[in-house]
BAFI-3210 file (N, C-alpha, C; in Angstrom, 3 decimals, decimal comma, padded with zeros to 6 digits):
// residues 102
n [1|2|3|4|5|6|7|8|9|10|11|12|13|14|15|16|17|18|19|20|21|22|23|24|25|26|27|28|29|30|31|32|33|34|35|36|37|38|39|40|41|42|43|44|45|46|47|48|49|50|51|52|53|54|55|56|57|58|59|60|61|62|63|64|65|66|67|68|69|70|71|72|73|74|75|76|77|78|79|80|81|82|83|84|85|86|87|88|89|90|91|92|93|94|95|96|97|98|99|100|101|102]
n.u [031,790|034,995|035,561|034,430|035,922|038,683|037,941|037,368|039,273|041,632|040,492|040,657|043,019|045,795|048,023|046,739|045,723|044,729|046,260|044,979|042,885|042,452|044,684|047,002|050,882|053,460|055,637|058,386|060,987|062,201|059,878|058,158|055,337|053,681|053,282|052,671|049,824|048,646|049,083|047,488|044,749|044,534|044,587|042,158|040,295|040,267|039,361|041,457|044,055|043,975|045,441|048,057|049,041|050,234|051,774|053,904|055,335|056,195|058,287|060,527|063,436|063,055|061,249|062,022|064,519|062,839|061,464|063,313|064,100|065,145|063,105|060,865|058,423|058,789|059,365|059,311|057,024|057,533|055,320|053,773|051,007|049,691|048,985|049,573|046,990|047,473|045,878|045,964|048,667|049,350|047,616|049,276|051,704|050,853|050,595|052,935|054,837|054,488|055,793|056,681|054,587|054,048]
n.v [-044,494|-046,093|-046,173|-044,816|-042,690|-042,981|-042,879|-040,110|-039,028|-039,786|-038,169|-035,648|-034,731|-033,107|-031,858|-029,826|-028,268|-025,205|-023,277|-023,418|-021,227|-020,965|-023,021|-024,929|-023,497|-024,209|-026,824|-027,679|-026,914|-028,549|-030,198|-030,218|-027,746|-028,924|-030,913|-030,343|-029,032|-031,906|-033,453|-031,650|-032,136|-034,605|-035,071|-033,941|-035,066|-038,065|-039,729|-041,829|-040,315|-038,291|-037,017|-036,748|-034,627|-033,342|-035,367|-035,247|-032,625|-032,918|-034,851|-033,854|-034,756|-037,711|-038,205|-036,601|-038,322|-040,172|-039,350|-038,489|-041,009|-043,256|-045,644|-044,806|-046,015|-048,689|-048,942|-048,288|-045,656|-042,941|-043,357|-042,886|-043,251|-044,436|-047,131|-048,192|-049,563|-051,458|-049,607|-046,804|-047,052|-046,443|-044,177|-042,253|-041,994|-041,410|-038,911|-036,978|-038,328|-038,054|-039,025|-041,624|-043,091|-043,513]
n.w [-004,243|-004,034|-006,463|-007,932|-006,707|-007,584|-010,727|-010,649|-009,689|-011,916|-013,732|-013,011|-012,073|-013,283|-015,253|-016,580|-014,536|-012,723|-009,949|-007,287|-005,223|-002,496|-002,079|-000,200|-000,021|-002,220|-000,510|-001,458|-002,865|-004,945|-005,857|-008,490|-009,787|-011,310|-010,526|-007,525|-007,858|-008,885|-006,695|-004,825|-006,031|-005,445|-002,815|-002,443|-003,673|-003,497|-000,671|000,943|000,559|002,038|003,776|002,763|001,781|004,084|004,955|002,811|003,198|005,999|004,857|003,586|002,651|002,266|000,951|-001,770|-002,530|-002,834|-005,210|-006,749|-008,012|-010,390|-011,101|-009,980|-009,729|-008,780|-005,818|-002,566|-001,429|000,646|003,098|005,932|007,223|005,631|003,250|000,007|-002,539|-005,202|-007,007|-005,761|-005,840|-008,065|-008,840|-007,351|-008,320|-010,664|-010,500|-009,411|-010,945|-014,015|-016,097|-015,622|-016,628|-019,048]
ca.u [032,671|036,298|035,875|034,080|036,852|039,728|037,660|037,992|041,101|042,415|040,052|040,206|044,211|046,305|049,567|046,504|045,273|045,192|046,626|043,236|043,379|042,882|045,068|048,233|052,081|054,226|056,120|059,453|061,544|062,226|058,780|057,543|054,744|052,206|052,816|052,018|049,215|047,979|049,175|046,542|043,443|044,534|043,993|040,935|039,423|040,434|039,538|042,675|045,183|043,366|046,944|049,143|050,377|051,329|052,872|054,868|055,615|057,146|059,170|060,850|064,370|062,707|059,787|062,837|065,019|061,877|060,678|064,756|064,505|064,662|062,306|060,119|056,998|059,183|059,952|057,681|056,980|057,826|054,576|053,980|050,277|048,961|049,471|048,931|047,293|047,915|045,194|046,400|050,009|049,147|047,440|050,282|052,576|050,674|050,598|054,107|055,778|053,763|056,650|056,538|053,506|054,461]
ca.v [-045,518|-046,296|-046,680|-043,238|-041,373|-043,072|-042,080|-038,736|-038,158|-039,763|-037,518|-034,462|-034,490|-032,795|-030,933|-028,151|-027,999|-024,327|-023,296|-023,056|-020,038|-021,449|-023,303|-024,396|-023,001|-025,444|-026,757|-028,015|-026,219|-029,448|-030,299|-029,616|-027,355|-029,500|-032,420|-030,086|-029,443|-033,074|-034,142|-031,108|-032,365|-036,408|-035,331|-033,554|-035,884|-039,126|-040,094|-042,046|-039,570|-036,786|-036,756|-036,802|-033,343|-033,063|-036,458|-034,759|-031,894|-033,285|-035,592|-033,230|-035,574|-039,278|-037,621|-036,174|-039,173|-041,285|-038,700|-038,526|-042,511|-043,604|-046,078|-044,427|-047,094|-049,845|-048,442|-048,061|-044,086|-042,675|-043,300|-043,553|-043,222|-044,836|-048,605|-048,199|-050,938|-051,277|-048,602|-045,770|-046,266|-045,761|-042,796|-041,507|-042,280|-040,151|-037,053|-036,888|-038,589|-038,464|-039,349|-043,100|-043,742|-043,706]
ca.w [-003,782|-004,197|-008,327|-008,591|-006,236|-008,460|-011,494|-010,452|-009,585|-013,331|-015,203|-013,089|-011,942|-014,244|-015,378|-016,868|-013,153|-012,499|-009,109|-006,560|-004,651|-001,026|-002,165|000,317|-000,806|-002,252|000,227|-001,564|-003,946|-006,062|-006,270|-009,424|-009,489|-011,582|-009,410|-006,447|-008,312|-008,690|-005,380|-003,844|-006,451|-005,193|-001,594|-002,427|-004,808|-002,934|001,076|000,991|000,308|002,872|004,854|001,757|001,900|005,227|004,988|002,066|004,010|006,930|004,981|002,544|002,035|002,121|-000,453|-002,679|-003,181|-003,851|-006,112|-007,789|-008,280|-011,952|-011,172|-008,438|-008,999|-008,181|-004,752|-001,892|-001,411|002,199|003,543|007,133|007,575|004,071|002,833|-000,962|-002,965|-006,836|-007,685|-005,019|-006,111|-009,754|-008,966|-006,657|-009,862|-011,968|-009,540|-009,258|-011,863|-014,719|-017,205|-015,481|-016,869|-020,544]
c.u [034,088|036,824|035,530|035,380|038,649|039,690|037,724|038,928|041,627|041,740|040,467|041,413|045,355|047,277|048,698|045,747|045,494|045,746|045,414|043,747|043,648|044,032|046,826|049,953|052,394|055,617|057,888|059,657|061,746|061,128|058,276|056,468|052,835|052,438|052,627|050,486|048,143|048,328|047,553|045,241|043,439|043,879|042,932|039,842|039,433|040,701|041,138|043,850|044,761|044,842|048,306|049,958|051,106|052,322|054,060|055,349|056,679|058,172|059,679|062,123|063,766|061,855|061,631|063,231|064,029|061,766|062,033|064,797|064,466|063,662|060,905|058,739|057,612|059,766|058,688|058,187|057,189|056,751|053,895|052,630|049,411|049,648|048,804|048,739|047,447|047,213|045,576|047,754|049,742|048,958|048,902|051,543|052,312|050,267|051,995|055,180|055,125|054,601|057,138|055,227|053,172|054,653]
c.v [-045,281|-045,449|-045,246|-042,270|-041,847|-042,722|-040,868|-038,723|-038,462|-038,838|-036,397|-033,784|-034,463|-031,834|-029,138|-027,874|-025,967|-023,934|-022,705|-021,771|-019,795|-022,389|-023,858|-024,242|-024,580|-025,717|-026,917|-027,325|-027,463|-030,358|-029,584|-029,049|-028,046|-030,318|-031,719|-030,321|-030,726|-033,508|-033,317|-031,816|-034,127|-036,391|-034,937|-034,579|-037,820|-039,252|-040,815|-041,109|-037,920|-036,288|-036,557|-035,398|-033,087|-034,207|-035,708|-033,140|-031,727|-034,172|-035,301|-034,308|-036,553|-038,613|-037,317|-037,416|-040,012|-041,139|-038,653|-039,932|-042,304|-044,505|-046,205|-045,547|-048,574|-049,782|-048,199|-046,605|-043,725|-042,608|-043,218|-043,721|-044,259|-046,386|-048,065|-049,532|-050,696|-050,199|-047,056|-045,753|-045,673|-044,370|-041,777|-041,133|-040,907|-039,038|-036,485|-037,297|-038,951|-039,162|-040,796|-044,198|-044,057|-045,253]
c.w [-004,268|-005,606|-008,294|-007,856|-007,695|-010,299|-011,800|-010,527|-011,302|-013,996|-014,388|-012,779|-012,854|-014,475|-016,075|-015,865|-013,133|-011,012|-007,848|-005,604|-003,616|-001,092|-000,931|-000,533|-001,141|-000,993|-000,011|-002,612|-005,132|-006,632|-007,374|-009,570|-010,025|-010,888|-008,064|-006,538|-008,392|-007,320|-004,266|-004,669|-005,977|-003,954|-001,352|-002,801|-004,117|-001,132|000,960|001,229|000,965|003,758|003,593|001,912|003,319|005,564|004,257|002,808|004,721|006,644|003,761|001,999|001,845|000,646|-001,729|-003,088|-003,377|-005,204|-007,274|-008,307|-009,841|-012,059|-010,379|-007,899|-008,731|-006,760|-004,064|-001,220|-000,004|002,803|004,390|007,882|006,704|003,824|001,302|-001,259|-004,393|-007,748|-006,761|-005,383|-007,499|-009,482|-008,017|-007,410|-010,279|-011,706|-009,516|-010,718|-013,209|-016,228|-017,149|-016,241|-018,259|-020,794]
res [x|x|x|x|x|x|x|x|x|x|x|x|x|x|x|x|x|x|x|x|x|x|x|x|x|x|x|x|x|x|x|x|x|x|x|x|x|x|x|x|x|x|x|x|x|x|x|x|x|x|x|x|x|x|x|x|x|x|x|x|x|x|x|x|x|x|x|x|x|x|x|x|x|x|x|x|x|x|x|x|x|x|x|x|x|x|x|x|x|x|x|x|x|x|x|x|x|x|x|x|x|x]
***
C-alpha cells in the first residue's frame, strides 16, 4: 500500500544511491546529481511519482527556479500531472532538496 511505497522510498532514497546502469542521463546541468539520483529511486519506488522525470525533463526552467527557491517546500513544485498531498511533497523535498529537511 501507500505506507509501504513511502516507507521505501525514505529508507531506500539516498545521496549514497549509486548511479543504476539502465539508468536514464541526467537531464539538467543544475540538477544535482544525488537528487537525480533520488528523484530516479522516487519514481521507481513510488506509483505516484511514475511520470516525475519526464515531468522534470520537459520543464527544465519552472523545475530550476522552484528548485533555486530558499524556501522550495513552501511553494507548489511545477507539477502538471501530480497533485501532491503532505506525504508525497515531503518525499519530493527530500529527493531534491535534502538540506530543507534539517
Amino acid at each position: 500500500g501507500i505506507v509501504d511505497d513511502l516507507q521505501a522510498a525514505l529508507s531506500r532514497c539516498g545521496a549514497a544511491l549509486d548511479y543504476p546502469a539502465a539508468a536514464p542521463r541526467k537531464p539538467h546541468a543544475w540538477l544535482p546529481e544525488a537528487g537525480w539520483l533520488n528523484l530516479i529511486c522516487l519514481a521507481s519506488s513510488v506509483p505516484h511519482f511514475r511520470n516525475l522525470l519526464d515531468e522534470l525533463s520537459r520543464g527544465d526552467s519552472k523545475w530550476k527556479a522552484w528548485w533555486e527557491k530558499e524556501a522550495p517546500e513552501l511553494e507548489d513544485p511545477p507539477l502538471t500531472e501530480l497533485e501532491l498531498d503532505p506525504f508525497h511533497r515531503l518525499l519530493l523535498i527530500r529527493a531534491l532538496r535534502e538540506d530543507r529537511l534539517a
